[in-house]
N, CA and C of each residue as an Amber inpcrd file, in Angstrom:
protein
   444
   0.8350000  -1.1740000   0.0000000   0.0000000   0.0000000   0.0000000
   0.8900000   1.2510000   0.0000000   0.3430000   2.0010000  -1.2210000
   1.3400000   3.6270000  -0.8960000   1.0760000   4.2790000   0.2000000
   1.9620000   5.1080000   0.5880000   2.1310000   6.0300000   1.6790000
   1.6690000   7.2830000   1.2840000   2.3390000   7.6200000  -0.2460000
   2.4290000   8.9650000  -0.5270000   1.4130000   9.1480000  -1.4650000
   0.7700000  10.6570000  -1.3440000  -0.4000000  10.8680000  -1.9770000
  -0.1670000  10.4860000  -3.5030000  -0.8540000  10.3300000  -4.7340000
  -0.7430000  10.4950000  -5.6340000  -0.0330000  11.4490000  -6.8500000
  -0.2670000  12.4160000  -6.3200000   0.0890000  13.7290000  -6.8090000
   1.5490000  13.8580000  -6.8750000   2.4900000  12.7860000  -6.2310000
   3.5000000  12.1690000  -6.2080000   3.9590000  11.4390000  -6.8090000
   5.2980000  11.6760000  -7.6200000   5.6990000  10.6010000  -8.6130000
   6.0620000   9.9250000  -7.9600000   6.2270000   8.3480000  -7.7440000
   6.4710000   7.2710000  -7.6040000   8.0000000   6.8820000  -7.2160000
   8.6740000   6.9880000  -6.1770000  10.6140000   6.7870000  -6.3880000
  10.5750000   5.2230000  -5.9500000  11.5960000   4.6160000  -6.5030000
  11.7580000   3.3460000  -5.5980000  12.3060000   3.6530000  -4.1670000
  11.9630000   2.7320000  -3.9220000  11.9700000   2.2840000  -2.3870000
  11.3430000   3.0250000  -1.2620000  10.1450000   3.6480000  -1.7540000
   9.3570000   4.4990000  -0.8410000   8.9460000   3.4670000   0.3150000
   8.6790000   4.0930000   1.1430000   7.7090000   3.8100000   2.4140000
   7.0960000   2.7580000   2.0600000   6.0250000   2.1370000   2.4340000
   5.1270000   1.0750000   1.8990000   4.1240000   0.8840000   3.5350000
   3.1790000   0.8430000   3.4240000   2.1070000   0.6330000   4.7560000
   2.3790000  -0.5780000   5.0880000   2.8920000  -1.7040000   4.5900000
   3.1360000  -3.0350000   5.5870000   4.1370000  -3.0540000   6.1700000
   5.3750000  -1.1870000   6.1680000   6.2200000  -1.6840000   7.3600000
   6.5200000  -0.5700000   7.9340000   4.9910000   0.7450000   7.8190000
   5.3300000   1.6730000   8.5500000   3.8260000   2.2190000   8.6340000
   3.4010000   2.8520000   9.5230000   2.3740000   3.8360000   9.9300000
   2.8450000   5.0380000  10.7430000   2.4010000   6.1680000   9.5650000
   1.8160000   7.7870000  10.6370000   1.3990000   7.5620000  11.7770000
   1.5170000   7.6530000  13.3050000   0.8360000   7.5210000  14.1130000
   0.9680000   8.6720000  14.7790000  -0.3680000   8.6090000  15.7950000
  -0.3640000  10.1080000  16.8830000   0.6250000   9.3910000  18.0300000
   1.2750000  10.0620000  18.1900000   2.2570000   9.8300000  19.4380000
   2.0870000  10.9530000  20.7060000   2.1620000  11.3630000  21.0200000
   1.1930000  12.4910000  22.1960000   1.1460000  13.9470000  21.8740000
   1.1070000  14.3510000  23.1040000   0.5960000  15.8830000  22.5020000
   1.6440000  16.6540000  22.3940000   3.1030000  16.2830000  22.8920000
   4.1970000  16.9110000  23.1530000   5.1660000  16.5950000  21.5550000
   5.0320000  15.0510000  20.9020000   5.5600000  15.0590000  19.9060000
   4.7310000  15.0710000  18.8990000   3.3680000  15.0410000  18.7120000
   2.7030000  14.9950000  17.7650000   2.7290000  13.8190000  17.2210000
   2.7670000  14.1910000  16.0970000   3.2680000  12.5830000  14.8700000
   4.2770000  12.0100000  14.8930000   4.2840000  10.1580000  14.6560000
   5.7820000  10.1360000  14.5820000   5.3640000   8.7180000  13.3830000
   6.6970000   7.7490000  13.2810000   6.3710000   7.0170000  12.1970000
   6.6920000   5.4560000  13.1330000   5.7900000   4.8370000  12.8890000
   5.2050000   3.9500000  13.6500000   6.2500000   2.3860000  12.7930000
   7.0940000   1.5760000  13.2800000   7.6960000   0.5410000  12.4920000
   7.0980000  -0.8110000  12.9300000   6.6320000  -1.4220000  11.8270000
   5.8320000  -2.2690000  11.8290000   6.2440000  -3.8130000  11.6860000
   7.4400000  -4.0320000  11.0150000   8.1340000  -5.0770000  11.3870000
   9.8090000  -4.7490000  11.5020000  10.5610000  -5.6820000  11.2740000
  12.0600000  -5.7150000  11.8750000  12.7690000  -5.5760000  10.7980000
  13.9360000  -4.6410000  11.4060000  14.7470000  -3.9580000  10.4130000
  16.2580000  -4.3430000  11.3610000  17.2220000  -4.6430000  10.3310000
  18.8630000  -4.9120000  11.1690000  19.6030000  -4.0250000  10.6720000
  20.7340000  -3.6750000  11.3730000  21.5960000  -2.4580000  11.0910000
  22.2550000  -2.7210000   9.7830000  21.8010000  -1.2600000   9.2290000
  22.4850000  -1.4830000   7.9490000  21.5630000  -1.6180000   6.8760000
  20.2670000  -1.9890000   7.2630000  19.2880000  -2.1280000   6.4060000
  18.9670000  -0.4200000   5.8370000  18.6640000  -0.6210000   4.3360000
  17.6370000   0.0570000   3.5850000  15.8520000   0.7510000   4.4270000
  16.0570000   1.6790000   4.8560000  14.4230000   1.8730000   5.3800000
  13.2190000   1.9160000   4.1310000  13.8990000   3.5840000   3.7590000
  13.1210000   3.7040000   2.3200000  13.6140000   5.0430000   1.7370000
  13.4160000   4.8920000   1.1410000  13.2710000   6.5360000  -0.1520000
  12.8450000   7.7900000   0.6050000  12.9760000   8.4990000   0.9880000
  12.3400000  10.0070000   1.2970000  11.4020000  10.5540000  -0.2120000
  10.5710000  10.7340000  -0.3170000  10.1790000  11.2770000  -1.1270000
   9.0780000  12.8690000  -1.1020000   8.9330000  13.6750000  -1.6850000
   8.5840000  15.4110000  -1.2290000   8.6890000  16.1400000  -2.7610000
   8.7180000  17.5520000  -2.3050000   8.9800000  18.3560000  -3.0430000
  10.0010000  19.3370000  -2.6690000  11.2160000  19.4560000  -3.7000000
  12.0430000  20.2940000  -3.7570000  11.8060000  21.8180000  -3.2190000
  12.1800000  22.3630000  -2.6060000  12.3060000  24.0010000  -2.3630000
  13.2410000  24.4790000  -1.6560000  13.5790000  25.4170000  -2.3790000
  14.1080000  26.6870000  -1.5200000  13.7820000  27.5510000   0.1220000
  12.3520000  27.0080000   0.2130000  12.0110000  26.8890000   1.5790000
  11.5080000  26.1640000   2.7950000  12.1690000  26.4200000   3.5040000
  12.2750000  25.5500000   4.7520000  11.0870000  25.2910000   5.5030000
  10.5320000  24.4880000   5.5060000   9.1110000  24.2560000   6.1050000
   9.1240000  23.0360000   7.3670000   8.1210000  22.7630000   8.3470000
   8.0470000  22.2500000   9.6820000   8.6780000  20.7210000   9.1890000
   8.1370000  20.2680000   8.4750000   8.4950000  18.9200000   7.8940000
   9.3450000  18.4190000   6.5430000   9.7340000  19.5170000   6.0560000
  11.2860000  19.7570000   5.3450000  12.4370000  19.1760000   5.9160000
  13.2120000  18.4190000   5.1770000  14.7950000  17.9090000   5.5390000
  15.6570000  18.9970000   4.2650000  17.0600000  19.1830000   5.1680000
  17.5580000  19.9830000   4.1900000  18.4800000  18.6530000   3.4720000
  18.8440000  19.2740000   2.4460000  18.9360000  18.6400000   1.2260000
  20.8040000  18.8980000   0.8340000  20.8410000  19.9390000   0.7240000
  22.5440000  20.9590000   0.2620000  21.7850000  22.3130000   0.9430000
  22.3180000  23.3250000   1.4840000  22.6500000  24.1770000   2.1150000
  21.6480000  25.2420000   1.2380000  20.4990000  26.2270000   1.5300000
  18.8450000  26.5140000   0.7540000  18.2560000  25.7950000  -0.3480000
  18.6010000  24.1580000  -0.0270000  17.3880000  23.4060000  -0.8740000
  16.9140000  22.3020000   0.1230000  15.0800000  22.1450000   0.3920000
  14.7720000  21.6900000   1.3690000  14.0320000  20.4490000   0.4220000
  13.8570000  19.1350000   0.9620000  12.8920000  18.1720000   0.7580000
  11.4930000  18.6180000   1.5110000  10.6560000  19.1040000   1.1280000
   8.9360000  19.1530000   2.1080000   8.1570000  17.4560000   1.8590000
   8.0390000  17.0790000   3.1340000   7.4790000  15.5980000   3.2440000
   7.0750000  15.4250000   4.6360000   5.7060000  16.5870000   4.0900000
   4.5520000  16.5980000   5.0230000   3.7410000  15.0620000   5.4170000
   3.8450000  13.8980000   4.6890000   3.0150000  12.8380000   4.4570000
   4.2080000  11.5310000   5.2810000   5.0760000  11.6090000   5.5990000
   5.9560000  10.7790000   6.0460000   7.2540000  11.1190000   6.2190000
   8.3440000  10.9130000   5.8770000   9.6920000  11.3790000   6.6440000
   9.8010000  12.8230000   7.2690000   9.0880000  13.2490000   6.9620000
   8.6090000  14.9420000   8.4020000   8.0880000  14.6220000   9.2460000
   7.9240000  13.1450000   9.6230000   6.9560000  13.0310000  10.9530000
   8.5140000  11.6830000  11.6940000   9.3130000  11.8800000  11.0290000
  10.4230000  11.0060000  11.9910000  10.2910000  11.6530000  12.8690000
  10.6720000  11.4040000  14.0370000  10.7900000  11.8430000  15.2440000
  12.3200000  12.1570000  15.7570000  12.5680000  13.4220000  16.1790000
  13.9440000  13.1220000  16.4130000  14.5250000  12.3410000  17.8890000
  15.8630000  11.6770000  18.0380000  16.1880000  11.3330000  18.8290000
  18.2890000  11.5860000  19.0670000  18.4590000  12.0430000  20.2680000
  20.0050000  12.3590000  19.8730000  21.0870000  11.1600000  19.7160000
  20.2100000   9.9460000  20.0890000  20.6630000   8.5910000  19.5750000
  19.7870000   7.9870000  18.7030000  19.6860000   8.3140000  17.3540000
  18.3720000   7.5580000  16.8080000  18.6450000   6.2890000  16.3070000
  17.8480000   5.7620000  15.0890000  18.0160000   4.5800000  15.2980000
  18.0290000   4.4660000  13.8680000  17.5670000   5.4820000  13.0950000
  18.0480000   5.7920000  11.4230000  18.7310000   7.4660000  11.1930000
  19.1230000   6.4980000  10.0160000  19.8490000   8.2280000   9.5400000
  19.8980000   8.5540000   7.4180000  19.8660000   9.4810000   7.4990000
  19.3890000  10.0770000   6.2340000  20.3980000  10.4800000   5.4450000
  20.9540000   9.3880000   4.3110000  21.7400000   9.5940000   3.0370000
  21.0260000  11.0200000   2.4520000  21.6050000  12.0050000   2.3280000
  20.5290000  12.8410000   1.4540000  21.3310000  12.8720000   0.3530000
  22.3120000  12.4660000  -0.1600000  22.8140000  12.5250000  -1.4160000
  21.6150000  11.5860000  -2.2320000  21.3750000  10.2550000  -1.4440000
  20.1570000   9.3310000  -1.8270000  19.1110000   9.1500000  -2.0350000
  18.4740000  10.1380000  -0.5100000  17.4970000  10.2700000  -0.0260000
  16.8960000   9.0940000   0.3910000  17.6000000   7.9780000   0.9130000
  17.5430000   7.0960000   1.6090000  17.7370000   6.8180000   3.0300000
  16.8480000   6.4780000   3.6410000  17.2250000   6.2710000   5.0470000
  17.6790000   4.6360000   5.4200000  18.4860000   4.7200000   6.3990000
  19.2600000   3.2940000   6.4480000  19.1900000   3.4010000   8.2770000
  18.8590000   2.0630000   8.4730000  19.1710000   1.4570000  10.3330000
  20.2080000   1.7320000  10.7750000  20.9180000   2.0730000  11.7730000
  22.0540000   2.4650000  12.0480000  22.0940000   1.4350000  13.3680000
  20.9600000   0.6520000  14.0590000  20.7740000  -0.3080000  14.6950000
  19.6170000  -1.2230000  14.8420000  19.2940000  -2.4480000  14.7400000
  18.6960000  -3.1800000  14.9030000  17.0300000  -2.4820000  15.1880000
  16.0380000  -2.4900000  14.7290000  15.0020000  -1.7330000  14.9740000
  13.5620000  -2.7940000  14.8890000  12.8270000  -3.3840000  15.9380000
  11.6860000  -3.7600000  16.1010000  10.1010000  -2.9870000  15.7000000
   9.6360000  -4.4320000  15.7150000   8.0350000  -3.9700000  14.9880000
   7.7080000  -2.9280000  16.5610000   7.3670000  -1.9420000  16.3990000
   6.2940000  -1.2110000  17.2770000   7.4420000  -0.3650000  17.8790000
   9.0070000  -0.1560000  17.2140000   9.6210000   0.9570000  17.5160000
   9.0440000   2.4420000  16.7190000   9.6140000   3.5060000  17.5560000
   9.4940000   4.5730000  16.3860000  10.2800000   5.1470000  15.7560000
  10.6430000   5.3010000  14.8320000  11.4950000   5.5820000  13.6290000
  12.1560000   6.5810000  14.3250000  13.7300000   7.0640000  14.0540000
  14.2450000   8.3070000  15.2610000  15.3380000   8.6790000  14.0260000
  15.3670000  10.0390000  14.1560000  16.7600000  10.7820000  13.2870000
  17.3660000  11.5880000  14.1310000  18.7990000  11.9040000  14.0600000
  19.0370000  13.1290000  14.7460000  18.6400000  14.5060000  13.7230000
  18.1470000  15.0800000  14.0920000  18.0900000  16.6660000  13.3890000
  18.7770000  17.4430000  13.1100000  20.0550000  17.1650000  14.3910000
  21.2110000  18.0140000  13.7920000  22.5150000  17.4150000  12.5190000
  21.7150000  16.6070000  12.3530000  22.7350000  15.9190000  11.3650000
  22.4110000  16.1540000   9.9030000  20.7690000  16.6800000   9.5860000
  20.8660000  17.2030000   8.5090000  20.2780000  18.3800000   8.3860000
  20.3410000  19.0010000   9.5490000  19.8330000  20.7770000   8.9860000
  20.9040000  21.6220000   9.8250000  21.1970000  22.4510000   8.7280000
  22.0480000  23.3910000   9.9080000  21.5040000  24.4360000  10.9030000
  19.8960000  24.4780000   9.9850000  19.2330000  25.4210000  11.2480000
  17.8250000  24.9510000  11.1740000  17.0770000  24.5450000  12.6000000
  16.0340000  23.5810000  12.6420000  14.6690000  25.0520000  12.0760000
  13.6390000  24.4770000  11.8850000  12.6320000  25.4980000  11.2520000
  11.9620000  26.4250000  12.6730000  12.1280000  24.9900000  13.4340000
  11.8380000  25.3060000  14.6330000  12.3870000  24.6810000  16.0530000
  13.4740000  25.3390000  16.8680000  14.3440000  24.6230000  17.4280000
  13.3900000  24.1440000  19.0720000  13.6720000  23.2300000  19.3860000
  13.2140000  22.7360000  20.5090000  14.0440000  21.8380000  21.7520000
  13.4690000  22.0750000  23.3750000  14.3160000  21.3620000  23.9280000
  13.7490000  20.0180000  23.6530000  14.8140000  19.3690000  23.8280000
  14.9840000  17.8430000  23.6610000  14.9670000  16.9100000  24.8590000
  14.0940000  15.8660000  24.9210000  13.0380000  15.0900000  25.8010000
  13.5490000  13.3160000  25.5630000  14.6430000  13.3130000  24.2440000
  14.1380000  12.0140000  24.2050000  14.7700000  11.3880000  25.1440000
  15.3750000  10.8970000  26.1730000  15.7310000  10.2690000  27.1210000
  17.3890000   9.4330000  26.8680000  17.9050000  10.2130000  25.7140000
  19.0010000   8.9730000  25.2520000  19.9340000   9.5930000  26.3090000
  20.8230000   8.3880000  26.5830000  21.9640000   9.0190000  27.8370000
  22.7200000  10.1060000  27.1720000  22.9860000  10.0070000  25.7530000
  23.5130000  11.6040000  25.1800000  22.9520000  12.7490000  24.6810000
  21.4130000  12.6550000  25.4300000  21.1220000  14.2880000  25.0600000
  21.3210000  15.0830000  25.3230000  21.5060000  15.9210000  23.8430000
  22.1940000  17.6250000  23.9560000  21.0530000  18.2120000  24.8510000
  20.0700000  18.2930000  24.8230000  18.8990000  19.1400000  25.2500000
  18.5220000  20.3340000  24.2620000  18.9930000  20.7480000  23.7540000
  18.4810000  21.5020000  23.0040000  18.4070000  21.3930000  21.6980000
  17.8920000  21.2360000  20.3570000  17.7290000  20.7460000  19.0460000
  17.5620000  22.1320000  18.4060000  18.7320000  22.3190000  17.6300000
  18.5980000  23.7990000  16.6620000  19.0080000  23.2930000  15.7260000
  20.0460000  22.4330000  15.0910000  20.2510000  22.3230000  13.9420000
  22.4630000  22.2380000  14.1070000  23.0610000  21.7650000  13.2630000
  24.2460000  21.7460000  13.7650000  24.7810000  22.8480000  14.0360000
  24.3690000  24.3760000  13.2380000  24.9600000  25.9290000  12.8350000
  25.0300000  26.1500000  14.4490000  24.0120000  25.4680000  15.0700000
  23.6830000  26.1310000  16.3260000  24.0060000  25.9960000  17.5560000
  24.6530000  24.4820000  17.5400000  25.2020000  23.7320000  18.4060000
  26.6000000  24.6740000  18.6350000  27.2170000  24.7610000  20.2140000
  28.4180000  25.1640000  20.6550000  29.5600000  24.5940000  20.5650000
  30.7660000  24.6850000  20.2190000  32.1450000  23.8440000  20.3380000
  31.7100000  22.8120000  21.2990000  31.3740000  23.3510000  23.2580000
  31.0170000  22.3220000  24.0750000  29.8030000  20.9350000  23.6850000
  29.1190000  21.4370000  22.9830000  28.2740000  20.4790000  22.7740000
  28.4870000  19.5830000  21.3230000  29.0390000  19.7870000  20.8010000
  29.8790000  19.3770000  19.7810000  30.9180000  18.2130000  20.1970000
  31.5190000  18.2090000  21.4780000  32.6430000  18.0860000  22.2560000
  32.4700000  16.7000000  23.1550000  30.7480000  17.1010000  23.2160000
  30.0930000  16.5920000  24.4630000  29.6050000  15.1280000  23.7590000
C-alpha cells in the first residue's frame, strides 16, 4: 500500500504501509512514524520522497545548504532522537538502520545531522543518555556540545 499521496511521482523504495504507519504519538511530539516489522543495522528503510524548495518548512529535511525536501506525508513526521536509530543519506534520499530496529519501535533521526538550522528549534526530551537538550540544527550547536 502507498504512503504517498498520488500527486507524487512514484521513487523506488518508498515507504510502503506493511512496514510503517503515521501515528499520533502524544501531545508533546505529535506525529511520529510507527515501524511495523524488523529492520537490522544497515538495512535500507526507504526513499524520502517530497517536493524540492528553496524553503524551509516544519516537515522539510535539508537537502545541500537553501534546498529543502517538504514531506509533510511521512519522513517529516520522523521523530527526532540524539541517539536515533536511522539516519538520512541525502545525497540518496535514503534512510538506512544504524541499529537493529523492532516492529512497534518509532522511527528516530538526529536533526542536527541534517539541517544546519532547525525550522523550529526545541528542547529535547528524548531520554538517550547523550542528550544535547536543546535541538537547533548543527549551525547552532556550541564547540562544548559538539565536544560533548
Amino acid at each position: 500500500m502507498r504512503i504517498y499521496p498520488n500527486h507524487l511521482a512514484q521513487v523506488a523504495n518508498e515507504p510502503r504501509g506493511e512496514d510503517f504507519r503515521v501515528v499520533n504519538v502524544d501531545g508533546e511530539r505529535g506525529q511520529g512514524v510507527l515501524v511495523l516489522r524488523e529492520y537490522r543495522s544497515g538495512d535500507v528503510l526507504f526513499r524520502m520522497n517530497g517536493t524540492l524548495s528553496r524553503k524551509m518548512t516544519l516537515h522539510s529535511l535539508q537537502m545541500a545548504p537553501g534546498l529543502h525536501l517538504d514531506d509533510p506525508y511521512f519522513a517529516g513526521k520522523v521523530l527526532h532522537c540524539c541517539e536515533p536509530n536511522s539516519w538520512l543519506d541525502v545525497n540518496t534520499r535514503l534512510f538506512h538502520a544504524v541499529r537493529d530496529i523492532a516492529p512497534g519501535d518509532l522511527l528516530t533521526m538526529d536533526y542536527d545531522e541534517t539541517e544546519d538550522v532547525l525550522f523550529r528549534s526545541f528542547e529535547c526530551r528524548c531520554g538517550a543518555e547523550g542528550c544535547r537538550g536543546l535541538v537547533a540544527g548543527r549551525h547552532a550547536r556550541t564547540p562544548a556540545s559538539v565536544a560533548g
